[in-house]
C-alpha angles and dihedrals in degrees: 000000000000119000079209102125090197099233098158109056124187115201109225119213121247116266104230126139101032142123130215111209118236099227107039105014093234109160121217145166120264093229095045095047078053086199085304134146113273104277097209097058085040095062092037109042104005104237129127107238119189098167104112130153124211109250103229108248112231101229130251094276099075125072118197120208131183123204110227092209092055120014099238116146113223126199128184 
């Protein structure tokens, strides 16, 4: 366990609206894929990838945080 006492706290913003793509889990905004094909196996195979799933978005109840000392993700 981390001796961090997480004193200094980012608030993340919330994840809606994204697509992780099948083949190489990059993660991107809808508006910015534009229906196209996935960027990063583009530029690193060049192939033209479509296959994407919907990251679940994890509902307005829950707040994610990061600590900029450690690293670590909170969520309440």
């Amino acid at each position: 366990m981390s001796s961090c006492k997480h004193n200094l706290l980012i608030l993340l913003p919330e994840a809606d609206n994204r697509l992780r793509c099948k083949h190489c889990h990059l993660t991107i905004k809808e508006n910015e894929l534009n229906g196209d094909y996935c960027p990063e196996c583009f530029e690193m195979n060049g192939t033209r990838n479509y296959d994407f799933h919907k990251i679940q978005d994890l509902g307005n109840d829950t707040i994610r945080y990061r600590c900029e000392d450690c690293g670590v993700i909170i969520e309440c």
